[in-house]
PyMOL Python script that loads the backbone (N, CA, C, O; Angstrom):
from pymol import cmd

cmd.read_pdbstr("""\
ATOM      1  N   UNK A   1     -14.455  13.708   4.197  1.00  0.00           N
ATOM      2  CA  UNK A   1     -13.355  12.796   4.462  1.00  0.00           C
ATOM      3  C   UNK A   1     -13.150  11.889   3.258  1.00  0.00           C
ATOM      4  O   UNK A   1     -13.998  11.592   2.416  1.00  0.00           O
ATOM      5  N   UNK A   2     -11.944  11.519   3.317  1.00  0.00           N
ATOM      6  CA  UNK A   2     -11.255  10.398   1.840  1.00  0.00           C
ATOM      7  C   UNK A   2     -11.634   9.250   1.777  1.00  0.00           C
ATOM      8  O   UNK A   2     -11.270   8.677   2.804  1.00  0.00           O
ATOM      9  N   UNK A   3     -12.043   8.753   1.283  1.00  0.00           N
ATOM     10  CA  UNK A   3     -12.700   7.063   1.617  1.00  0.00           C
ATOM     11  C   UNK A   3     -11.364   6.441   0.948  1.00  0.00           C
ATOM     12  O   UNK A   3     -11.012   6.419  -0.231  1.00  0.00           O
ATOM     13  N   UNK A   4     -10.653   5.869   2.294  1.00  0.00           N
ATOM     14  CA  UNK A   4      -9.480   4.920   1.765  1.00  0.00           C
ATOM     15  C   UNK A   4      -9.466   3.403   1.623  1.00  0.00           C
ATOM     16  O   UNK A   4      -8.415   2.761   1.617  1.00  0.00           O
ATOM     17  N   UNK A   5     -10.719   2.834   1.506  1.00  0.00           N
ATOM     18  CA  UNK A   5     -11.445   1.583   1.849  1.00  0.00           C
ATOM     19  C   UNK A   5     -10.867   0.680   0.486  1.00  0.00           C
ATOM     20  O   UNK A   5     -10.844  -0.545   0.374  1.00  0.00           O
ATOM     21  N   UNK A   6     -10.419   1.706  -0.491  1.00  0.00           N
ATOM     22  CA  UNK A   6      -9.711   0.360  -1.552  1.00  0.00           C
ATOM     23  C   UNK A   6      -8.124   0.661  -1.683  1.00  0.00           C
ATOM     24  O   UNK A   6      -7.526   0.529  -2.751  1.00  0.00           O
ATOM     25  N   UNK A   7      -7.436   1.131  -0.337  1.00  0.00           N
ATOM     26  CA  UNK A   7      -6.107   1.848  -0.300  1.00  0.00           C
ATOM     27  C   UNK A   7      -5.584   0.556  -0.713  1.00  0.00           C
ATOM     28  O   UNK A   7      -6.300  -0.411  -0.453  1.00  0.00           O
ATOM     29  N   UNK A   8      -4.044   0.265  -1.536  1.00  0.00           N
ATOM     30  CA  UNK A   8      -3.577  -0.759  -1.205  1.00  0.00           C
ATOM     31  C   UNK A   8      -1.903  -0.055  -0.243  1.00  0.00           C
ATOM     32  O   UNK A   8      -1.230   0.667  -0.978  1.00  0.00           O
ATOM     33  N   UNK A   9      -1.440  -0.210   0.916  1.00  0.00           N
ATOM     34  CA  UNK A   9      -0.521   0.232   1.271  1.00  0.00           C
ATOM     35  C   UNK A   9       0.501  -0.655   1.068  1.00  0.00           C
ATOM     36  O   UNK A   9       0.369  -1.878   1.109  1.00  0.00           O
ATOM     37  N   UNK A  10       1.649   0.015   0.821  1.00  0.00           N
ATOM     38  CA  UNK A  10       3.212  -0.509   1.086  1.00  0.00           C
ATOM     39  C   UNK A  10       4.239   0.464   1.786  1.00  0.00           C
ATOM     40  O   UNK A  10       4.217   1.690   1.896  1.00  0.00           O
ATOM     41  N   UNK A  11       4.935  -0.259   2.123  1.00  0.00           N
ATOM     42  CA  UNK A  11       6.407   0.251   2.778  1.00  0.00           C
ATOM     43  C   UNK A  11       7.297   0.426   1.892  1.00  0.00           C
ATOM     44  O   UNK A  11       7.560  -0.122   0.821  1.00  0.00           O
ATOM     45  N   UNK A  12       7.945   1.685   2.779  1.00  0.00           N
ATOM     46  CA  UNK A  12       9.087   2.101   1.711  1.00  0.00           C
ATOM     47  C   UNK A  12      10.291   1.278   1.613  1.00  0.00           C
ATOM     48  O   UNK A  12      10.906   0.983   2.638  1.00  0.00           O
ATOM     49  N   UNK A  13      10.739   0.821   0.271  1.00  0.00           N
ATOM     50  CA  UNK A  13      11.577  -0.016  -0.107  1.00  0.00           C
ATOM     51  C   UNK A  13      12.941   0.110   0.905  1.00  0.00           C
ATOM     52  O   UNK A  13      13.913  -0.620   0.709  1.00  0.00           O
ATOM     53  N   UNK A  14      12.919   0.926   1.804  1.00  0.00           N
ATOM     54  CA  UNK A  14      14.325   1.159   2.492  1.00  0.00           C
ATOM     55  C   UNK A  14      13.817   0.580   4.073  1.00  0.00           C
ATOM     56  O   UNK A  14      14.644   0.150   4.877  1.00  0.00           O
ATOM     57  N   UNK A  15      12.888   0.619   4.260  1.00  0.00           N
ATOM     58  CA  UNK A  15      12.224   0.662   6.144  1.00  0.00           C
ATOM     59  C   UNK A  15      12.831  -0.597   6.669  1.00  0.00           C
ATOM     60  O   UNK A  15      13.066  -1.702   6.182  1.00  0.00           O
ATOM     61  N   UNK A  16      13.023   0.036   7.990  1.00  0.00           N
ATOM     62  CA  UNK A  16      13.630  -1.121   8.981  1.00  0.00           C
ATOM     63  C   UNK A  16      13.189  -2.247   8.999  1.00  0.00           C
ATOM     64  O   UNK A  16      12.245  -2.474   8.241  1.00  0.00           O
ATOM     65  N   UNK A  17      13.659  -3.249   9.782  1.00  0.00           N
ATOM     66  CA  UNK A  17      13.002  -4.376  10.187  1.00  0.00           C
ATOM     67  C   UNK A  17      12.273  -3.692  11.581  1.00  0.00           C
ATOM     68  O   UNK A  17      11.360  -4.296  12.145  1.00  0.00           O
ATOM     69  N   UNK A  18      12.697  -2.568  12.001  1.00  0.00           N
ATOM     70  CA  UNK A  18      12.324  -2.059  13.259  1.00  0.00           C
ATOM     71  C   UNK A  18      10.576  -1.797  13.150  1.00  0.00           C
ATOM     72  O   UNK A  18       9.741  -1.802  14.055  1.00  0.00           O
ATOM     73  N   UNK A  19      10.451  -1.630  12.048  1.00  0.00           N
ATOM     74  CA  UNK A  19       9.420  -0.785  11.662  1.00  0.00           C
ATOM     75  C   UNK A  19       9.246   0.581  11.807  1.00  0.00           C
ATOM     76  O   UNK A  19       8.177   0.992  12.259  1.00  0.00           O
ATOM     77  N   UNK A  20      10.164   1.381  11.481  1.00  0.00           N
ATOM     78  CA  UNK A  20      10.042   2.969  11.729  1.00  0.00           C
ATOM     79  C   UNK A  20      10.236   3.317  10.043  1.00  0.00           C
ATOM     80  O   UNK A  20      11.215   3.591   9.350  1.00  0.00           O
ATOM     81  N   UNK A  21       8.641   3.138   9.752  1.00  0.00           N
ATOM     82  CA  UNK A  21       8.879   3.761   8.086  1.00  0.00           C
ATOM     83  C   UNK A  21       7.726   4.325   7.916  1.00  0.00           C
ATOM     84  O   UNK A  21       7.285   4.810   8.958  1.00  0.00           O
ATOM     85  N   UNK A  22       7.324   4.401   7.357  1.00  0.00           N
ATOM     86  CA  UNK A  22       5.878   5.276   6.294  1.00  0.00           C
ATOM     87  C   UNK A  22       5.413   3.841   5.450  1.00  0.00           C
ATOM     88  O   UNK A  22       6.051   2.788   5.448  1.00  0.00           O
ATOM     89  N   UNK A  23       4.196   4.097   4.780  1.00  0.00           N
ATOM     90  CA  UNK A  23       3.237   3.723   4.210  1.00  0.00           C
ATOM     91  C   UNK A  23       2.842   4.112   2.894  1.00  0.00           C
ATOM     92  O   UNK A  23       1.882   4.825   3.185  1.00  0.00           O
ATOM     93  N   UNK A  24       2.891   4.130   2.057  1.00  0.00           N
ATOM     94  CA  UNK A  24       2.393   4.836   0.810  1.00  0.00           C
ATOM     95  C   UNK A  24       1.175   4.076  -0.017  1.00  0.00           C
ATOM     96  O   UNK A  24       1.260   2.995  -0.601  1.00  0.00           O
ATOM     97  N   UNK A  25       0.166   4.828   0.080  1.00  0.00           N
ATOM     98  CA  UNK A  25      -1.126   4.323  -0.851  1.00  0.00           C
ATOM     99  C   UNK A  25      -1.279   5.001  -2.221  1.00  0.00           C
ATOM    100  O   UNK A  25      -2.008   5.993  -2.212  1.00  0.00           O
ATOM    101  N   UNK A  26      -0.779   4.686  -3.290  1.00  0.00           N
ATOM    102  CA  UNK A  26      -0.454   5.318  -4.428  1.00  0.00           C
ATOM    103  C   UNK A  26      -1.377   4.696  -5.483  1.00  0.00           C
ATOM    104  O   UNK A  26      -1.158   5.082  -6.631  1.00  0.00           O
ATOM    105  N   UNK A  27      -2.422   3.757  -5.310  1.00  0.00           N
ATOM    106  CA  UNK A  27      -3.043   3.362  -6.055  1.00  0.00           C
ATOM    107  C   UNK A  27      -4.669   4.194  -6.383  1.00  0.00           C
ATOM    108  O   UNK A  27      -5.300   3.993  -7.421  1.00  0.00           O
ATOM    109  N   UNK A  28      -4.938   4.734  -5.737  1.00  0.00           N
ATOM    110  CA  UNK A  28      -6.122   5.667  -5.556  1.00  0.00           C
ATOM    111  C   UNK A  28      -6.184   7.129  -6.606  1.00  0.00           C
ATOM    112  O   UNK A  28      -5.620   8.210  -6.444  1.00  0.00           O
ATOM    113  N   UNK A  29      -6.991   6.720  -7.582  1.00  0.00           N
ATOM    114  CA  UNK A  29      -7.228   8.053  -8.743  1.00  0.00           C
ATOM    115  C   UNK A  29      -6.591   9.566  -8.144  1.00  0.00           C
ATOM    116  O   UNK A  29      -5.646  10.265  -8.509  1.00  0.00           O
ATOM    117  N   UNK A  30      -7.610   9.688  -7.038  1.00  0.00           N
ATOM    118  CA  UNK A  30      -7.715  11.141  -6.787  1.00  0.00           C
ATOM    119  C   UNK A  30      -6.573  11.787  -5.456  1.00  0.00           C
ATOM    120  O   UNK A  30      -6.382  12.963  -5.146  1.00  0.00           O
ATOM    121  N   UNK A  31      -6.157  10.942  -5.061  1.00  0.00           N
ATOM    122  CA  UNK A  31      -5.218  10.765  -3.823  1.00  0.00           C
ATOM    123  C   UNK A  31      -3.960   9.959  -3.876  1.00  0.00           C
ATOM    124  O   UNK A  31      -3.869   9.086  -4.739  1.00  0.00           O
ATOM    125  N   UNK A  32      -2.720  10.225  -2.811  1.00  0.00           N
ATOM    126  CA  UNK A  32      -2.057   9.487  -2.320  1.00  0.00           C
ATOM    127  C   UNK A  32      -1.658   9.735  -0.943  1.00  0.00           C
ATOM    128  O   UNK A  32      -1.103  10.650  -0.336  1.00  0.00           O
ATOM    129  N   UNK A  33      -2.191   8.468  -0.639  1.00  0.00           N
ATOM    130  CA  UNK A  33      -2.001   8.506   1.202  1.00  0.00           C
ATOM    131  C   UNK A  33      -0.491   8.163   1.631  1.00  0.00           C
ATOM    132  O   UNK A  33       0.180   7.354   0.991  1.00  0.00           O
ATOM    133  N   UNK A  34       0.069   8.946   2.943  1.00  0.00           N
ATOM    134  CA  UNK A  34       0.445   8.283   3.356  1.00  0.00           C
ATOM    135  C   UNK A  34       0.711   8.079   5.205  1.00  0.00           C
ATOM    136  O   UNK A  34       0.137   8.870   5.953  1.00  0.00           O
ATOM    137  N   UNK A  35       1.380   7.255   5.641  1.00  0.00           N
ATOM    138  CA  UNK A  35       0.858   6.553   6.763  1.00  0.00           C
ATOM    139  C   UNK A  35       1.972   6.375   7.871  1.00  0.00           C
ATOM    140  O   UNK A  35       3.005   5.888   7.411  1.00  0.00           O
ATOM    141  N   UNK A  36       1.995   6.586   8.886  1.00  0.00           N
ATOM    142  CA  UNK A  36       3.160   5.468   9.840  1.00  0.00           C
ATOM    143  C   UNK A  36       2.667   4.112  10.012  1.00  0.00           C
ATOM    144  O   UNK A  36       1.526   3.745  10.295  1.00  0.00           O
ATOM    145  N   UNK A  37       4.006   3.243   9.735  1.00  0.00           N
ATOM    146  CA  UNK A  37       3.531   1.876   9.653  1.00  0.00           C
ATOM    147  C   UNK A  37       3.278   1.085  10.967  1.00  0.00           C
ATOM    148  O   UNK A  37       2.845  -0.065  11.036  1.00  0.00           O
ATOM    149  N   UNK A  38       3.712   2.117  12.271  1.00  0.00           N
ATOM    150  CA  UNK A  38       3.670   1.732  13.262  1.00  0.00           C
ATOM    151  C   UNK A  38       1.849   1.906  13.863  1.00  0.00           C
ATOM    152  O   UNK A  38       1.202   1.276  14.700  1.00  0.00           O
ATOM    153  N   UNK A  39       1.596   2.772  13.187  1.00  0.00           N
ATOM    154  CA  UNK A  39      -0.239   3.079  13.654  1.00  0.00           C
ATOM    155  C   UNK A  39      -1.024   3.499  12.043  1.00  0.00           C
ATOM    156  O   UNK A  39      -1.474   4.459  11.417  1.00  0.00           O
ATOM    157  N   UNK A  40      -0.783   1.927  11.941  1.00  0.00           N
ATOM    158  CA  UNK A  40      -2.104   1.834  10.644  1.00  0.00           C
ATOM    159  C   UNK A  40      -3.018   2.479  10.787  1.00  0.00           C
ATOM    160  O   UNK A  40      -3.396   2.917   9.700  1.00  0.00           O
ATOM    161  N   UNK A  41      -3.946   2.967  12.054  1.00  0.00           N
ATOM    162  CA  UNK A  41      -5.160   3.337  12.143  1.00  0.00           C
ATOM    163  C   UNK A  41      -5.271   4.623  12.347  1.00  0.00           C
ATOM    164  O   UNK A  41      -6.327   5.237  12.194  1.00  0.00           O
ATOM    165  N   UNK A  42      -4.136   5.155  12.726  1.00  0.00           N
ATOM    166  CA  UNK A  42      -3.626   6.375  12.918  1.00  0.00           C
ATOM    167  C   UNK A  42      -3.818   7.145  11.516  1.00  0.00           C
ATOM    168  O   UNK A  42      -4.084   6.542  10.476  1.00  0.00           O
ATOM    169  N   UNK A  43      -3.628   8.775  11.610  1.00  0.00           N
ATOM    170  CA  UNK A  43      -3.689   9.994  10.911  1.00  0.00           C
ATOM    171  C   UNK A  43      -3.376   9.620   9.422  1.00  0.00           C
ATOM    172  O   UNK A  43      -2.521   8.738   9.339  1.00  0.00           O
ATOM    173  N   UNK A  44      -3.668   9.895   8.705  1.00  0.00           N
ATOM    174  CA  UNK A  44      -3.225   9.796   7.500  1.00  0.00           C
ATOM    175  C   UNK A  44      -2.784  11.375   6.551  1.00  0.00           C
ATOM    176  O   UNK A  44      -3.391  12.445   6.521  1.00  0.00           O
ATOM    177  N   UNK A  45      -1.608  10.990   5.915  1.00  0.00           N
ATOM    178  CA  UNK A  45      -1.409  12.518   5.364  1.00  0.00           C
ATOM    179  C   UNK A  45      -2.118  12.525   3.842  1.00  0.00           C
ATOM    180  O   UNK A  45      -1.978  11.454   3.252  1.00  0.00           O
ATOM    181  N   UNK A  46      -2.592  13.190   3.374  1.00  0.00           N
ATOM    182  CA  UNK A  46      -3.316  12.878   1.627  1.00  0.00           C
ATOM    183  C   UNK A  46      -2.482  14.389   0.955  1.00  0.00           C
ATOM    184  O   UNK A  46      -2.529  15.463   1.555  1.00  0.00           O
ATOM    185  N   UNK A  47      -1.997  14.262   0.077  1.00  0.00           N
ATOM    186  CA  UNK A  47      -1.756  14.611  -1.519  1.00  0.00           C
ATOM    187  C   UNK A  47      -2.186  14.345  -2.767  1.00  0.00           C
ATOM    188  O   UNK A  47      -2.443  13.231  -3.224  1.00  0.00           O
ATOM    189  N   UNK A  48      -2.260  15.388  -3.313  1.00  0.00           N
ATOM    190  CA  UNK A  48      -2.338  15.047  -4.759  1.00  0.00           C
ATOM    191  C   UNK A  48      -1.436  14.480  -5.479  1.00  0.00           C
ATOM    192  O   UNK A  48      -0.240  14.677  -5.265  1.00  0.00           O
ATOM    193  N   UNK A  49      -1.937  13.589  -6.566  1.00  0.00           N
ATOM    194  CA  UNK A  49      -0.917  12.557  -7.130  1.00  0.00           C
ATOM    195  C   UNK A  49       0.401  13.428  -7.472  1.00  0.00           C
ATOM    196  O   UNK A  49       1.506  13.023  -7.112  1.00  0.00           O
ATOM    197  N   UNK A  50       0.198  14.994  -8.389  1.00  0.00           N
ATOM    198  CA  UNK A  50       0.638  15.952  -9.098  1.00  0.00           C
ATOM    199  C   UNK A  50       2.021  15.870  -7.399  1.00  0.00           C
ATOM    200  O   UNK A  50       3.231  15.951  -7.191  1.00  0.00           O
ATOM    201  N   UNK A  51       0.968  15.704  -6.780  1.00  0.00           N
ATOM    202  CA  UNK A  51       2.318  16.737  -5.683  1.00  0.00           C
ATOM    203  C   UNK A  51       3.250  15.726  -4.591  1.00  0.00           C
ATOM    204  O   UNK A  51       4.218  15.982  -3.875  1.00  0.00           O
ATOM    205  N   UNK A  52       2.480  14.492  -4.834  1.00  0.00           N
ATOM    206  CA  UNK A  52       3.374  13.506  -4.597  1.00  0.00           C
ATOM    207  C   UNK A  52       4.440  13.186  -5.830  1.00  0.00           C
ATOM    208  O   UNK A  52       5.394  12.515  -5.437  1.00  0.00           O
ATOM    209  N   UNK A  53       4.474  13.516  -7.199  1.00  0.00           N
ATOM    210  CA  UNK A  53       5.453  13.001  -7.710  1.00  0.00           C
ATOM    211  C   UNK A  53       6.274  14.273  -7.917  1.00  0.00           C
ATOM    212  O   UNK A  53       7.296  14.269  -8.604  1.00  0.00           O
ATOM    213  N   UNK A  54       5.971  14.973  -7.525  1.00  0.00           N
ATOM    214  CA  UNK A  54       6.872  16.298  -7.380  1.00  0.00           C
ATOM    215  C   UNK A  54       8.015  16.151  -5.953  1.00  0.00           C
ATOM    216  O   UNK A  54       9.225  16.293  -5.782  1.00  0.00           O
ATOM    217  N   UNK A  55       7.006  15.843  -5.238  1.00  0.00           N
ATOM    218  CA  UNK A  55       8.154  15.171  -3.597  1.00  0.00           C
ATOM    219  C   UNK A  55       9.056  14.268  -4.299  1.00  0.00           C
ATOM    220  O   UNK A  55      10.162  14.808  -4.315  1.00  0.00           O
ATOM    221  N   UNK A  56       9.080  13.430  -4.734  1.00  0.00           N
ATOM    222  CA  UNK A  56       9.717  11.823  -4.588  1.00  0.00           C
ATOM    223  C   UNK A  56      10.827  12.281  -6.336  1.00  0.00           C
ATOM    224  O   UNK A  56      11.835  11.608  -6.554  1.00  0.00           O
ATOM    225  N   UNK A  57      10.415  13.430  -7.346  1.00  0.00           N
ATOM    226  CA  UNK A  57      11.078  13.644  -7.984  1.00  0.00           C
ATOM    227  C   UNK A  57      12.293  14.457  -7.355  1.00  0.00           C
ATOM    228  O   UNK A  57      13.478  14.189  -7.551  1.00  0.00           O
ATOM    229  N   UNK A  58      11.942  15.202  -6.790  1.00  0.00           N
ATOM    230  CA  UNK A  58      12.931  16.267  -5.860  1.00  0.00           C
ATOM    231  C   UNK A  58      13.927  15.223  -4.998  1.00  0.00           C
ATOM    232  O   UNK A  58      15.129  15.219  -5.263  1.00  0.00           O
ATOM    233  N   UNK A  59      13.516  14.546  -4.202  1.00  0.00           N
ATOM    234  CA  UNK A  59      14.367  13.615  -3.355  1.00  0.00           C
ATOM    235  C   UNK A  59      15.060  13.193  -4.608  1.00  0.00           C
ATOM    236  O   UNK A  59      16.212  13.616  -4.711  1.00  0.00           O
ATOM    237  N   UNK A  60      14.731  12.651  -5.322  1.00  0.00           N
ATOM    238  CA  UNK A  60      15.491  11.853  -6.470  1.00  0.00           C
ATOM    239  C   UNK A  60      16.551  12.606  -7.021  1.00  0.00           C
ATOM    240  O   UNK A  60      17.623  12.014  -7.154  1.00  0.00           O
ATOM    241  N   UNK A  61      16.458  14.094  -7.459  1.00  0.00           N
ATOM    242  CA  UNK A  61      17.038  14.976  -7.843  1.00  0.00           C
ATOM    243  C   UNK A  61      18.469  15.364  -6.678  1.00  0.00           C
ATOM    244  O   UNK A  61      19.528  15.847  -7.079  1.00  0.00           O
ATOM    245  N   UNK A  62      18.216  15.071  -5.429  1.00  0.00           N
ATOM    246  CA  UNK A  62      18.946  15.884  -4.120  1.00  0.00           C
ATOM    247  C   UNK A  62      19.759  14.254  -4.064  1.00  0.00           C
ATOM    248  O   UNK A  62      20.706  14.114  -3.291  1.00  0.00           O
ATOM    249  N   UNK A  63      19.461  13.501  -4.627  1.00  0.00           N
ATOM    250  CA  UNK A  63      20.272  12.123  -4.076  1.00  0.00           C
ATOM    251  C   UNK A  63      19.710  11.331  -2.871  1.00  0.00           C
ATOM    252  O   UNK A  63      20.256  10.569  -2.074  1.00  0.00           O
ATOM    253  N   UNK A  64      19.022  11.566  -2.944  1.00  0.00           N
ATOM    254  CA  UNK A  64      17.858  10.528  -1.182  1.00  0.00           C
ATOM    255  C   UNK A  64      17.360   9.729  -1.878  1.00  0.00           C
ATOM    256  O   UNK A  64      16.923   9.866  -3.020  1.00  0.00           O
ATOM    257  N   UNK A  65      17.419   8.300  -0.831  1.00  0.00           N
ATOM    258  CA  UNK A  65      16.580   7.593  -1.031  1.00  0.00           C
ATOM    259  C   UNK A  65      15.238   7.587  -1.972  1.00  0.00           C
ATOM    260  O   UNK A  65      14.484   6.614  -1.965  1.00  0.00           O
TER     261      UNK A  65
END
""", "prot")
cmd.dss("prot")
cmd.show_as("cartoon", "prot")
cmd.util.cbc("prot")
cmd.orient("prot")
């Protein structure tokens, strides 16, 4: 298992006031977590850094958020 004990999380710059967003822990060498902000304690999804900036380049590319 990932030891996320020095995660720092944030919300995505777009999330409700409702709170229906995600979490992103992007500070961690070997990982990036991410989270529903509604159950902190809840599941966590992990990627590689490589393949998280491959997601968030693609959205960028398609015009999303």
């Amino acid at each position: 298992m990932t030891d996320l004990t020095g995660a720092i999380w944030r919300k995505a710059s777009r999330s409700s006031d409702q709170g229906n967003c995600v979490e992103v822990a992007d500070n961690l060498a070997q990982v990036v977590g991410v989270r529903d902000s509604k159950d902190v304690a809840g599941p966590v999804l992990l990627f590689a850094p490589t393949q998280w900036r491959s997601f968030v380049e693609t959205l960028k590319v398609n015009g999303l958020p």
